[in-house]
C-alpha positions in Angstrom: 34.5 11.3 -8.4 31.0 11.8 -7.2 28.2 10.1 -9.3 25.2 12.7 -10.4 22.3 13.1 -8.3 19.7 11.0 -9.7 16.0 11.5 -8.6 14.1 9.1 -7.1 11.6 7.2 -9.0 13.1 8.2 -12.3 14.4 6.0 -14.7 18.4 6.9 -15.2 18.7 5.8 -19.0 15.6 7.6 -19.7 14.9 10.2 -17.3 10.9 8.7 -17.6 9.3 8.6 -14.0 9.1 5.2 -13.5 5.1 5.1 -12.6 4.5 5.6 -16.4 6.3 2.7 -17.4 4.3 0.5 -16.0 2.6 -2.2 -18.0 -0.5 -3.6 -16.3 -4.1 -4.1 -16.8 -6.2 -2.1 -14.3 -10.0 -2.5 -15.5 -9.1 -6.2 -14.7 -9.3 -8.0 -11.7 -6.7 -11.1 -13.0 -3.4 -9.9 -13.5 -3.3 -11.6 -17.1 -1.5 -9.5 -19.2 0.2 -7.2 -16.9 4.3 -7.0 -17.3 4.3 -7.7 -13.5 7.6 -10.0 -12.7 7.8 -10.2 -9.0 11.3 -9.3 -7.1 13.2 -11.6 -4.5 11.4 -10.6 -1.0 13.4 -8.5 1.4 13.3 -9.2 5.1 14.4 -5.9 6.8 13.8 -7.0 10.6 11.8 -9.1 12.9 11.0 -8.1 16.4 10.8 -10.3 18.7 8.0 -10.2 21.5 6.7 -11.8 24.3 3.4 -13.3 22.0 4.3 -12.6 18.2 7.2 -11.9 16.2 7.2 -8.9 13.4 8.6 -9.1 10.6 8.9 -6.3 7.9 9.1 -7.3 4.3 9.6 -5.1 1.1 8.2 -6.6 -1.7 7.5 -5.3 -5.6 6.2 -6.6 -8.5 5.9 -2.9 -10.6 8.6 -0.4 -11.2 9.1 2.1 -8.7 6.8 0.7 -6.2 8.2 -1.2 -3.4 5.9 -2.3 -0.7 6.3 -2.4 3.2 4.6 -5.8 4.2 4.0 -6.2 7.7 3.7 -10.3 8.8 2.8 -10.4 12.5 3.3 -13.9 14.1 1.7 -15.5 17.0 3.9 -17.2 19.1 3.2 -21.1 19.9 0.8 -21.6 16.9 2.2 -23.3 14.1 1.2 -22.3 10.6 -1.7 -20.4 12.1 -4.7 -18.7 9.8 -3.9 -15.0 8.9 -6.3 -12.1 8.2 -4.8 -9.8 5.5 -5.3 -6.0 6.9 -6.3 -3.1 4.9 -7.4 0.2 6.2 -7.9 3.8 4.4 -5.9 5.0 1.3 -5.1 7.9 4.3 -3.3 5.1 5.9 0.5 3.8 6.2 2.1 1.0 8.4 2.3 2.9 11.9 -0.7 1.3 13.1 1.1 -2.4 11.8 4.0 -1.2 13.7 2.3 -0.7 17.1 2.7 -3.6 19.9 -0.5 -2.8 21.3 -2.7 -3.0 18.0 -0.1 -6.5 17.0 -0.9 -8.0 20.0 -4.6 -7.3 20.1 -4.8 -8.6 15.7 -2.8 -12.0 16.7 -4.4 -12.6 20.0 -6.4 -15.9 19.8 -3.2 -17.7 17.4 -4.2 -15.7 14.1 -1.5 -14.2 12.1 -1.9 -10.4 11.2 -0.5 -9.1 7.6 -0.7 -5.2 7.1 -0.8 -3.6 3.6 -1.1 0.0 2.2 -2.8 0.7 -1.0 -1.2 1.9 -4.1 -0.9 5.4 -4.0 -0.9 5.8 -0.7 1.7 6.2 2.3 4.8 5.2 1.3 3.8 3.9 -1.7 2.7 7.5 -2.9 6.2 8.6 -4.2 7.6 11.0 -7.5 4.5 11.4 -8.1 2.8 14.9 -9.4 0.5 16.9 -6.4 -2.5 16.3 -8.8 -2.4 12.6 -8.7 -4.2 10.9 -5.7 -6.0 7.6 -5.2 -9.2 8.9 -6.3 -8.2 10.8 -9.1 -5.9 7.9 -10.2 -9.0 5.1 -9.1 -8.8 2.9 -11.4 -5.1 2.4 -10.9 -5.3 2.3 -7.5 -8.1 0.2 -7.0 -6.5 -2.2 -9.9 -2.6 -2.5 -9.3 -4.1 -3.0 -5.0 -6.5 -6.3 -5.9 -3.2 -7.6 -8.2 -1.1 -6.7 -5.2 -3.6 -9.1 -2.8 -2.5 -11.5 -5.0 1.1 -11.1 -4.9 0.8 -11.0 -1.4 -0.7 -14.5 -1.2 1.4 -16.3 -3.1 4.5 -14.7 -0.9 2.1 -15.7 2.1 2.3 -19.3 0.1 5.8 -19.4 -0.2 6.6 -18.7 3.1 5.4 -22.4 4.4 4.2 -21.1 7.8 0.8 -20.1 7.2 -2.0 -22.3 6.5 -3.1 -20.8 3.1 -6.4 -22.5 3.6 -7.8 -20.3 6.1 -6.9 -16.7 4.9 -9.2 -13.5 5.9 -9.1 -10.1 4.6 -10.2 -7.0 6.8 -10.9 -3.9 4.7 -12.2 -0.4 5.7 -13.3 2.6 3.5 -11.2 2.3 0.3 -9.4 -1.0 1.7 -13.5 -2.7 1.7 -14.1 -2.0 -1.9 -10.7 -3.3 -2.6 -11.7 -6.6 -0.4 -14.3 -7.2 -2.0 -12.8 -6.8 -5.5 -10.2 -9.3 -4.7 -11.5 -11.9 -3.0 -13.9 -11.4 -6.2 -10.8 -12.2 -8.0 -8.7 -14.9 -5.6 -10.3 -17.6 -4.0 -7.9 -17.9 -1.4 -9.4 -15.4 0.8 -12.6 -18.0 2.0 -13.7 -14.8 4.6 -14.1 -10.9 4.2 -15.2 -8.4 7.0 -15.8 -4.8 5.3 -15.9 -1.6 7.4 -17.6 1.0 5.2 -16.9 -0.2 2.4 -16.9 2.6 -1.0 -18.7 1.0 -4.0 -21.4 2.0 -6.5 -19.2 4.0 -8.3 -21.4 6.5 -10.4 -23.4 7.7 -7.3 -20.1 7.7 -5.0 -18.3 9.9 -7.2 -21.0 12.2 -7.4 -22.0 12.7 -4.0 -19.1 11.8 -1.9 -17.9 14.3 0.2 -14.0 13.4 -0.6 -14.1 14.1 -4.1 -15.3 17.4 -3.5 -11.5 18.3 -1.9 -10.2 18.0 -5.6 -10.7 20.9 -7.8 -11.0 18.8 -10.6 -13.6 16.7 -8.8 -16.6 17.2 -11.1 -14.6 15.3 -13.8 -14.9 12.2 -11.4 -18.1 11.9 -12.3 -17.7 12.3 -16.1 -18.8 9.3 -18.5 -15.0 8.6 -19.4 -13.5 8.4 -15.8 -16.5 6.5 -15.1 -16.2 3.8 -17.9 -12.6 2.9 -16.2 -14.0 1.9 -13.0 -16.8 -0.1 -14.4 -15.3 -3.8 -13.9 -14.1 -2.4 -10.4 -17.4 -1.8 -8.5 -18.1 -3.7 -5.6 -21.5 -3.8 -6.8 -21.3 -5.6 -9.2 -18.8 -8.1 -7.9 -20.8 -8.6 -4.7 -23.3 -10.9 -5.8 -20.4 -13.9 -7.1 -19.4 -13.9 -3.6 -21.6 -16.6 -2.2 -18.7 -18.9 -1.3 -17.1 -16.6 1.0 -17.7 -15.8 4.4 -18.7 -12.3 4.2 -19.8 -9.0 6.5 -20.5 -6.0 5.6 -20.5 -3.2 8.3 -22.0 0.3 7.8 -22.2 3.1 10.0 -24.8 5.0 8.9 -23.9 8.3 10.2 -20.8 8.0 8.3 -21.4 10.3 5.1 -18.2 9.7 2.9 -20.1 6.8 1.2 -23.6 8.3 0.6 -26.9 6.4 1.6 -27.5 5.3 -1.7 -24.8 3.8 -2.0 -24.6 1.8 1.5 -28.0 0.7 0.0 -26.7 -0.8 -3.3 -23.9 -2.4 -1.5 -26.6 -4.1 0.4 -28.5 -4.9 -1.8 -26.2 -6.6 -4.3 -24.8 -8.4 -1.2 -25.4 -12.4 -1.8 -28.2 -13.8 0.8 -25.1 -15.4 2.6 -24.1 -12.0 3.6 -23.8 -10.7 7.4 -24.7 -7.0 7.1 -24.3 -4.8 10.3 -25.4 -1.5 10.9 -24.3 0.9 13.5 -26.0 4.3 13.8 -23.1 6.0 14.4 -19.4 6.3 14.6 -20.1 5.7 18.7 -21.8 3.1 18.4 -19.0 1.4 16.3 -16.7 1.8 18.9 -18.3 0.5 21.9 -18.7 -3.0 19.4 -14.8 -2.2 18.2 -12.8 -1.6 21.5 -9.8 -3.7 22.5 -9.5 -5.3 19.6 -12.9 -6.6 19.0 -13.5 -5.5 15.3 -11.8 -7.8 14.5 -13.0 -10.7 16.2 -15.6 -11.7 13.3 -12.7 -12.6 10.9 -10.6 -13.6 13.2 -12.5 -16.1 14.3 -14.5 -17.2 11.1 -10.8 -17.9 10.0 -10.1 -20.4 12.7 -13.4 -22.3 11.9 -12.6 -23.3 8.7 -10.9 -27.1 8.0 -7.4 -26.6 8.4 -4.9 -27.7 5.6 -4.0 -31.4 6.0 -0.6 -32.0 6.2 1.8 -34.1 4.8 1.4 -37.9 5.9 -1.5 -37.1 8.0 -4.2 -39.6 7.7 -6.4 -36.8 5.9 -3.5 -36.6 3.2 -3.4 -39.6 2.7 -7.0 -40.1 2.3 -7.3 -37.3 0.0 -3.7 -38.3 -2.1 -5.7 -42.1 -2.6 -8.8 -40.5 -3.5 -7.0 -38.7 -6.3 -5.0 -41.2 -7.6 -8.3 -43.6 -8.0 -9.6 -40.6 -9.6 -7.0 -40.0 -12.1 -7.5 -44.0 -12.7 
């Protein structure tokens, strides 16, 4: 007897898309009361190659939304630093699954871990046409900062990354998203941003991309706007003077409008590396062969490393506590 078809993303008892029954907070950055419970990780491959491994994980902490995790290895390091990778809400994994762009993120003996967004690429499933990261921004930008945090602790479990030096490379929609959550998890000591959106009241107005929505006038409306409030790089920039932070801007780039590269700037904290390119040219002679990522890469690997256990650090730091707690 064959069972019924039963759509994808749809709850069988209830016939509810599963996306609605979410229970999470998304005008907050801490997960606090969200219903998130996170599910055993599942390790679907790992390739070997000649100077990393890769190794696909699915991971989900929110119904309906499994998440391809890409963990990229370099070979003869042990528990290496890792830069977390986050690109466009356009993007998926392909670029995670490429040798080329693997080899060229792990060279040097850094680990390379590639996320999507929510609502985006594969993660962008049963749900209706009209629904896309922008016109769903507050979700998206919320449940993706809770995700970076999921991710870390999965990062933690693991045992073979030194969670004391962890990065996070974001670009477009995966900058703003950077900044929010290493605003919300001190884990990540060093964030590079490529063009980073932010200053939401302006950027909704102006930006070019939310004039491809019909309904994108509404964007800019004083309800959509009080949702994205507490999740505006701007105002979480300036808390960020403990982390090792860039900010890169091509200027010629019009999705995020002048104004607002300035107020990203300008709320940046005075520890802040800001480049500028003139144009998108110009950011690919400094970007070729892997070089973008260089900055984080190698701010990552400056940082103290995690004693370990029965090193002469650890012991140092184990007696210095106990007198403490005496």
């Amino acid at each position: 007897m064959h069972k019924p078809y039963q759509a994808p993303g749809i709850d069988p008892k209830t016939g509810v898309p599963l996306y609605e029954t979410i229970q999470e907070d998304w005008s907050s950055l801490e997960v606090g009361t969200s219903k998130l419970e996170p599910a055993p990780p599942l390790i679907a491959q790992t390739d070997e190659m000649e100077t990393f491994t890769r190794t696909l994980v699915q991971l989900q902490w929110r119904p309906g939304d499994p998440m391809d995790l890409y963990v990229i290895m370099p070979k003869g390091v042990k528990n290496p630093p890792a830069v977390v990778y986050l690109f466009s809400y356009k993007d998926d994994t392909d670029r995670f699954r490429d040798n080329g762009w693997d080899e060229r993120a792990t060279r040097g003996g850094v680990a390379a871990v590639g996320m999507v967004s929510a609502l985006s690429g594969h993660r962008f499933q049963s749900r209706p046409m009209e629904q896309w990261f922008v016109s769903e921004l507050q979700e998206s930008l919320g449940s993706t900062v809770h995700d970076v945090k999921f991710i870390l602790d999965y990062l933690a479990q693991r045992g073979d990354i030194d969670m004391s030096r962890i990065g996070m490379f974001g670009q477009s929609s995966g900058g703003a998203i950077a900044l929010l959550a290493a605003a919300a998890d001190p884990r990540l000591k060093a964030v590079d941003v490529l063009d980073p959106w932010g200053d939401w009241p302006v950027w909704l107005a102006k930006s070019p991309i939310v004039k491809e929505d019909i309904h994108g006038t509404n964007f800019a409306q004083p309800d959509f706007l009080k949702k994205v409030e507490n999740l505006d790089p701007v105002k979480w920039l300036p808390t960020l003077k403990s982390t090792h932070l860039r900010i890169q801007q091509v200027m010629g780039n019009v999705v995020t409008p002048d104004e607002c590269k300035a107020a990203i700037r300008n709320a940046a904290p005075k520890n802040a590396e800001v480049v500028r390119y003139d144009n998108v040219r110009d950011l690919a002679k400094a970007g070729t062969e892997g070089h973008l990522f260089d900055w984080v890469k190698a701010t990552v690997k400056d940082l103290p490393a995690a004693a370990r256990p029965g090193s002469v650090l650890s012991t140092q730091n184990d007696s210095q506590r106990e007198s403490a707690q005496r």
